[in-house]
C-alpha positions as CSV (number, residue, x, y, z in Angstrom):
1,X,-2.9,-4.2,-5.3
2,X,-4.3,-1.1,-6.4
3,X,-5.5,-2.1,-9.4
4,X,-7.6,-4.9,-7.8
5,X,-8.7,-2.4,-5.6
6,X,-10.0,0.3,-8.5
7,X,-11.4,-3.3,-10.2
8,X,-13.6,-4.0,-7.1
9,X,-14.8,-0.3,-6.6
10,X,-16.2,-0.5,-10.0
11,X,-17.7,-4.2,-9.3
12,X,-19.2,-2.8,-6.2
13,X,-20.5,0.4,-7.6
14,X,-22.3,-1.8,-10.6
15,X,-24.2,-3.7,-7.7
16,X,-26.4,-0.9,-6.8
17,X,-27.1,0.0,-10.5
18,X,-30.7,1.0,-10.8
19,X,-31.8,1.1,-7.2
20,X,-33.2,4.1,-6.1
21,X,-31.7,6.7,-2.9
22,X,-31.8,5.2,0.3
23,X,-31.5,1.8,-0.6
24,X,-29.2,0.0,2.0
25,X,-27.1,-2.2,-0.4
26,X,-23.6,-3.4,1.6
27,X,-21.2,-3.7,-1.8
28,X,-18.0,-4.8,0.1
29,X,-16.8,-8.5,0.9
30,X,-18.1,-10.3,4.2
31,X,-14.6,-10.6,6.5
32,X,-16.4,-11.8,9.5
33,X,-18.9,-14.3,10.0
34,X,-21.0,-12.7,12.3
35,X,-20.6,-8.7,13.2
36,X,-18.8,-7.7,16.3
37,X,-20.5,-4.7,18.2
38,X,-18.3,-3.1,21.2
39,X,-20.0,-0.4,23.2
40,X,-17.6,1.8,25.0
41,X,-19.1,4.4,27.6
42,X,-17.0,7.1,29.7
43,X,-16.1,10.3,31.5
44,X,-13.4,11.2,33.4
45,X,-14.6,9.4,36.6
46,X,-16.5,6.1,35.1
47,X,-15.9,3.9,32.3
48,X,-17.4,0.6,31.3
49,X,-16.7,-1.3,28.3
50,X,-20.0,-3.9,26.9
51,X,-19.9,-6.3,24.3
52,X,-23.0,-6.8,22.5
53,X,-24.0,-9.2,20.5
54,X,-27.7,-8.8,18.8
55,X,-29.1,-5.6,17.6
56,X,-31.9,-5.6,20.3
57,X,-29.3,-4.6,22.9
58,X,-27.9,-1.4,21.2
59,X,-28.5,1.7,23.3
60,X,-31.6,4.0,22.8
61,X,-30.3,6.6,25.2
62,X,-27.2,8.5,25.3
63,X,-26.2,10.2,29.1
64,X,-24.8,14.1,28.1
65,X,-22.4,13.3,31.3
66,X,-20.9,10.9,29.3
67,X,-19.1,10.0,26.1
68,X,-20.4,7.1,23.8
69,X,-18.8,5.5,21.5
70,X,-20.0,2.6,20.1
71,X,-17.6,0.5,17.1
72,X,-19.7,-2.1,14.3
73,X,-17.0,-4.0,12.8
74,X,-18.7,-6.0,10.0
75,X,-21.3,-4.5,7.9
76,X,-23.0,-7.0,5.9
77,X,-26.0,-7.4,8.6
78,X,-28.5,-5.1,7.3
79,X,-30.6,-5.0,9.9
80,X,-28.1,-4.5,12.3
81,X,-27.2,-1.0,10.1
82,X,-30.9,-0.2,10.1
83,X,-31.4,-0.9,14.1
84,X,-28.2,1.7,14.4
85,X,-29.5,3.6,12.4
86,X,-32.9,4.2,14.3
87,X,-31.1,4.0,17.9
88,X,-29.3,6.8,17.1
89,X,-31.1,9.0,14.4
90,X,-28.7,8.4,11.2
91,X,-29.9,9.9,8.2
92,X,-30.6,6.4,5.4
93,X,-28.3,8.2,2.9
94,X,-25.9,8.2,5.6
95,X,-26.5,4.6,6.0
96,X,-26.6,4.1,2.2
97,X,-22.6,5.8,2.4
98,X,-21.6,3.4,5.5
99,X,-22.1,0.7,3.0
100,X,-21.0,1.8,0.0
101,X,-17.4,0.8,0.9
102,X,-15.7,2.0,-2.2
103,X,-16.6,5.9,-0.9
104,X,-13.6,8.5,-1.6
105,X,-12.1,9.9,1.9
106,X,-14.7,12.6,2.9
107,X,-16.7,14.6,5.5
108,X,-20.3,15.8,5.4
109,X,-22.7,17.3,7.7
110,X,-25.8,15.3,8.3
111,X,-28.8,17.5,10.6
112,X,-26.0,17.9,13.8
113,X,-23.9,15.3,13.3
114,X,-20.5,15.1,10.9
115,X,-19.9,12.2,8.9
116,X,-16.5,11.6,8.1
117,X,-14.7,8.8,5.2
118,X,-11.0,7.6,6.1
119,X,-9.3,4.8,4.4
120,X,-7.1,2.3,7.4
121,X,-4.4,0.4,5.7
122,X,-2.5,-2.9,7.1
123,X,0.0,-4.8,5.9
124,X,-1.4,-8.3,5.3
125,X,0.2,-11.3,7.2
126,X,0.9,-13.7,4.6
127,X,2.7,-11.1,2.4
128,X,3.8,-7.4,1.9
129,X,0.5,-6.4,0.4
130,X,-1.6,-3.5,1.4
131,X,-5.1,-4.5,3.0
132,X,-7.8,-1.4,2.7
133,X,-10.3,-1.1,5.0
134,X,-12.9,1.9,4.8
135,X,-13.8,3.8,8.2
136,X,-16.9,5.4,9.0
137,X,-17.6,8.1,11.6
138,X,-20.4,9.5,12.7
139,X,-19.7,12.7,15.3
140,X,-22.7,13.9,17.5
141,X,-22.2,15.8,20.6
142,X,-22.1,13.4,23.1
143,X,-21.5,9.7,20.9
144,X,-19.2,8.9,18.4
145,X,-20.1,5.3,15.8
146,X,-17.6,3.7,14.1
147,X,-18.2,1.7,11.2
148,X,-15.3,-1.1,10.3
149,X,-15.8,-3.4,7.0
150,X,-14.6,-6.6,9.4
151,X,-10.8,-6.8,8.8
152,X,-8.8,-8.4,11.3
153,X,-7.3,-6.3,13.7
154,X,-7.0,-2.2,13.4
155,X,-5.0,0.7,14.7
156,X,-7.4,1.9,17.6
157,X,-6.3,-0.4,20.4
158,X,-3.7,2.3,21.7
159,X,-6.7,4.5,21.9
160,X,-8.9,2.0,23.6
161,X,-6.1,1.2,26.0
162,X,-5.7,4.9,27.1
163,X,-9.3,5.2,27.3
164,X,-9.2,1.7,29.7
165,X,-6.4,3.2,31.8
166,X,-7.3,6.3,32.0
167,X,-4.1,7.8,30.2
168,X,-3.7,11.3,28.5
169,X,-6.4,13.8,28.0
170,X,-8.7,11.3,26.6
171,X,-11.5,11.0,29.6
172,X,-11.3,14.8,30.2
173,X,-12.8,15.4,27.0
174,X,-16.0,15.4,25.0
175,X,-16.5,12.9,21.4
176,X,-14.7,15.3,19.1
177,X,-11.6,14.5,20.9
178,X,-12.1,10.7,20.8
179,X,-12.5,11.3,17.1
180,X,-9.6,13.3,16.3
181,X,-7.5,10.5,18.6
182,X,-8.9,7.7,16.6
183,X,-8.6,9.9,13.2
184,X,-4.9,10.4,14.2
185,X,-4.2,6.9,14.7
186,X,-5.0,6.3,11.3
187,X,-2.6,8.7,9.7
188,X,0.3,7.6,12.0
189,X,-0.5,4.1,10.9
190,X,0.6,5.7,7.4
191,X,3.9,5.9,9.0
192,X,4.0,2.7,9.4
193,X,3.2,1.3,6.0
194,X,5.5,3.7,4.4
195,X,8.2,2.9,6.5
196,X,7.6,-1.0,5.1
197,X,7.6,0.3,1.7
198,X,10.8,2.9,2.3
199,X,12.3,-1.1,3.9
200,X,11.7,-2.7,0.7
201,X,12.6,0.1,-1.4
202,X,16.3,-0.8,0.1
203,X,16.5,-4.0,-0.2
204,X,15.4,-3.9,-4.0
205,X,18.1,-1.4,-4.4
206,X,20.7,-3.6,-2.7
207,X,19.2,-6.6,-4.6
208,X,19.7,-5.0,-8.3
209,X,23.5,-4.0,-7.6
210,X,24.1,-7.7,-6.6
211,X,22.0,-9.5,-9.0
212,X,20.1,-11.4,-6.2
213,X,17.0,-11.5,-7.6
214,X,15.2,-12.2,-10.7
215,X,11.5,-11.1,-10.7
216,X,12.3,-7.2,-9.6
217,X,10.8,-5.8,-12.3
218,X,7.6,-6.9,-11.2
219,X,8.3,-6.3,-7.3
220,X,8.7,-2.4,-8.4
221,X,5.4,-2.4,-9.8
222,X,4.0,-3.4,-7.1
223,X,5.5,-1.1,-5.2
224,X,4.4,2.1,-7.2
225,X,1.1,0.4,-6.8
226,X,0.9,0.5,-3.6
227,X,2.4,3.9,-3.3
228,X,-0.4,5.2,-5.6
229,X,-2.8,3.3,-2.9
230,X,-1.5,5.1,0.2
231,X,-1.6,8.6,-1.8
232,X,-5.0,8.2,-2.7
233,X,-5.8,7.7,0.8
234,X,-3.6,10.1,2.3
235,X,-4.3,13.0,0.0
236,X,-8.3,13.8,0.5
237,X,-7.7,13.0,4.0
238,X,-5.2,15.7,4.3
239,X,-7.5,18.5,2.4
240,X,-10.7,17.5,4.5
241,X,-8.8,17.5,7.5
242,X,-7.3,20.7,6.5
243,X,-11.2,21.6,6.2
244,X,-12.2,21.0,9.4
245,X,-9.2,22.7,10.9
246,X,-10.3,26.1,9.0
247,X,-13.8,25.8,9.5
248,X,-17.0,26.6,11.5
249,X,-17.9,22.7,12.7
250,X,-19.9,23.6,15.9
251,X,-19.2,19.9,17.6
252,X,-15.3,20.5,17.0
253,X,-13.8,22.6,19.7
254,X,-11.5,24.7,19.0
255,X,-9.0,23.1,21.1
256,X,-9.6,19.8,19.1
257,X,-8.7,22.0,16.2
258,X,-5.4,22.5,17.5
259,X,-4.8,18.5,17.8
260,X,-6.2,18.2,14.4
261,X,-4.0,20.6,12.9
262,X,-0.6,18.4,14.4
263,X,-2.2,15.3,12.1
264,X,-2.5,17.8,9.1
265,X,1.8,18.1,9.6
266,X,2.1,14.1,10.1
267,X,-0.3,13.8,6.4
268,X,1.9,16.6,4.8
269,X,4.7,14.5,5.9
270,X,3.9,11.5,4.8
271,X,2.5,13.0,1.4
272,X,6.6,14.4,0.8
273,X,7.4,10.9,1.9
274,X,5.7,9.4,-0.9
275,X,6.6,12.0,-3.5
276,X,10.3,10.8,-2.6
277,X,9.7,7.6,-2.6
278,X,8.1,7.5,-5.8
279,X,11.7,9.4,-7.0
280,X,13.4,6.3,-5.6
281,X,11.9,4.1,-7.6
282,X,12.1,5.6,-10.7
283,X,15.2,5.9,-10.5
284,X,15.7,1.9,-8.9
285,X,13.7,1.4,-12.0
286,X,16.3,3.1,-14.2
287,X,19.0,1.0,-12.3
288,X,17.5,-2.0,-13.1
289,X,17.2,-0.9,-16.8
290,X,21.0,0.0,-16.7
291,X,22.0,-2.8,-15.5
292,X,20.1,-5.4,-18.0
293,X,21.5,-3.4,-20.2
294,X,25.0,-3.6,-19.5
295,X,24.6,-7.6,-18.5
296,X,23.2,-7.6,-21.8
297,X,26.3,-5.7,-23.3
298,X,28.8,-7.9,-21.7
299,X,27.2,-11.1,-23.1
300,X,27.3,-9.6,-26.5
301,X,31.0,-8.3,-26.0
302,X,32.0,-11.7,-24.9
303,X,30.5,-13.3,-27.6
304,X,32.3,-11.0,-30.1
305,X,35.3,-11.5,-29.3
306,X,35.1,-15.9,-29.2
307,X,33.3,-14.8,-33.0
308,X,36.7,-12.3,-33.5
309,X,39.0,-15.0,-31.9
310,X,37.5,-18.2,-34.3
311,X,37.7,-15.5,-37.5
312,X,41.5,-16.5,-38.0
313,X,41.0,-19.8,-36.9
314,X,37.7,-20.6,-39.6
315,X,40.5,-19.1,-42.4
316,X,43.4,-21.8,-41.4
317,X,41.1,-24.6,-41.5
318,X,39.2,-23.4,-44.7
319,X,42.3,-22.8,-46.6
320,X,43.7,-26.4,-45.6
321,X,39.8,-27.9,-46.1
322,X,39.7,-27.0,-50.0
323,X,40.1,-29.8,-52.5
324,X,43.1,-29.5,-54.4
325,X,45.7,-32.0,-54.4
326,X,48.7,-29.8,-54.8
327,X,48.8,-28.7,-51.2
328,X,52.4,-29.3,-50.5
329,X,51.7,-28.9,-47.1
330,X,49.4,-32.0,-47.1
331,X,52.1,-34.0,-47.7
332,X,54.2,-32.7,-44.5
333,X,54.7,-35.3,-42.1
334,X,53.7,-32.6,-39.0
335,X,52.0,-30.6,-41.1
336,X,48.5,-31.5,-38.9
337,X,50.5,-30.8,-35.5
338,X,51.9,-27.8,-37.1
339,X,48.6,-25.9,-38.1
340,X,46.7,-26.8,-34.9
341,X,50.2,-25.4,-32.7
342,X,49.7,-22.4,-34.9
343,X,45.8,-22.0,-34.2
344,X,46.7,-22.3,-30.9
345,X,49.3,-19.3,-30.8
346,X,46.9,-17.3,-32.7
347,X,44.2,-18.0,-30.3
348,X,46.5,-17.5,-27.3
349,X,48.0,-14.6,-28.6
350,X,44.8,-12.5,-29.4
351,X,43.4,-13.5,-26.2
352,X,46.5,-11.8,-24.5
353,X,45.8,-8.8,-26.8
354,X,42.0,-8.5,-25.8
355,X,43.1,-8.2,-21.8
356,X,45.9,-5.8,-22.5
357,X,43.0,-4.1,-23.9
358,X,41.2,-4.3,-21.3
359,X,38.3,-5.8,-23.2
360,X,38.1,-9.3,-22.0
């Protein structure tokens, strides 16, 4: 999975070859047929929630009483990027970053607004592979947008929920708080996928001590893959975090730094998580290796001792085999019966030797 996922970043970023700055090029894949635009307005008193569904009807105006946050899931419509883009005063290279989706986790400043890269991960339906899905945010004083690249489902309906029910802190304050919740539901969400990886992780263990499964080579692979995904997502995110935290941003408060600096712990956490994980499976890889090895040892030893068992046998029946007609014992009337009772004793007998021994 991460390999496919380096393999389209470098597809996507040869699409804009040649074009010059500001050009609005959207290099990801279309995941929805049509974009989906929700409009979420509140304060601690009022909250309405609109769906809309052409870019004519996104707002122009912004009330300072109130917090807006409007969510674009789906970024292929151009227009619908440039119509944002003018209703709220976005930069174009801004724009240009919103649809470059193979951007590296990230935060710049803009004029008065902070622009801020996060990668959300999922597990997909169909399978234990890891689905990557780049977040935009665009901070401003009194509005927060969200850009999503269409993927089904994400990890912000607990906040939308709380905002709906008025639950926590999350109508007392202003759009930096809405952005550290929905930053934070992110990196929990990296709980989550590590704790499906830390799953399978024991069951591959349990599976190579019992010989269950055939194809584990491969299933470690793509495990380390996928570990090396969820670092490479986790690890900017933790230093520009850690960033924000530390430095003059004026539209963070510095009680929103507080907040931000608990999801710093839960990235730092998850980044030890993954360094031990990646331990595991070295050393499930090295398990696996043993134990091919000492399958592979036990075939050979078995098939030594048949070749040590037939070595007496061969020389009975090549002595008695040769061509000479003064054999006396050809001429025995059990003389047949007696050299196949005697093969059998030897055979018998060393096979009794070899598991006195132990080896057999």
């Amino acid at each position: 999975m991460a390999l496919k996922f380096l393999q389209n970043n470098k597809r996507r970023k040869a699409s804009k070859k040649g074009l010059p700055p500001e050009t609005l090029v959207f290099t990801g894949d279309k995941k929805l047929a049509e974009p989906k635009i929700t409009l979420i307005r509140y304060n601690e008193t009022d909250f309405e929630e609109i769906q809309i569904n052409e870019a004519s009807s996104l707002p122009e105006e912004f009330p300072p009483d109130r917090v807006t946050w409007l969510n674009i899931d789906g970024l292929h419509d151009i227009d619908l990027i440039e119509q944002t883009g003018k209703n709220f005063n976005l930069h174009p290279l801004l724009l240009e970053d919103v649809l470059d989706t193979s951007q590296r986790p990230k935060a710049e400043t803009f004029d008065n607004m902070l622009f801020f890269v996060a990668r959300m991960l999922s597990h997909e339906n169909s399978n234990h592979h890891i689905a990557v899905e780049q977040v935009c945010f665009v901070l401003s004083q009194n509005f927060l947008v969200t850009f999503q690249e269409g993927l089904q489902g994400d990890v912000f309906e607990n906040v939308r929920d709380r905002i709906r029910r008025s639950k926590g802190k999350s109508r007392k304050n202003k759009a930096d708080y809405l952005f550290y919740e929905l930053v934070d539901a992110i990196v929990d969400n990296y709980f989550v996928i590590l704790e499906q990886i830390g799953n399978e992780l024991e069951e591959l263990e349990s599976e190579i001590l019992n010989n269950k499964k055939s194809n584990i080579l491969h299933e470690l692979h793509r495990l380390k893959n996928e570990l090396l995904l969820v670092r490479k997502s986790i690890w900017p995110l933790r230093d520009i975090l850690t960033k924000l935290e530390r430095e003059d941003f004026p539209l963070i408060d510095k009680s929103t730094k507080l907040y931000i600096r608990d999801t710093i712990d839960h990235s730092i956490q998850e980044i030890e998580t993954i360094e031990t994980y990646r331990d595991m499976l070295t050393g499930l890889q090295d398990l696996f290796l043993s134990t091919l090895s000492n399958k592979m040892n036990e075939i050979m030893k078995l098939l030594t001792i048949i070749t040590t068992i037939f070595i007496p046998l061969s020389f009975i029946a090549g002595v008695y085999g040769m061509n000479f007609k003064n054999m006396p014992e050809l001429e025995w009337r059990y003389g047949y019966f007696l050299i196949i009772a005697l093969m059998a004793v030897i055979g018998f007998g060393m096979v009794h030797f070899f598991r006195r021994k132990k080896w057999l």
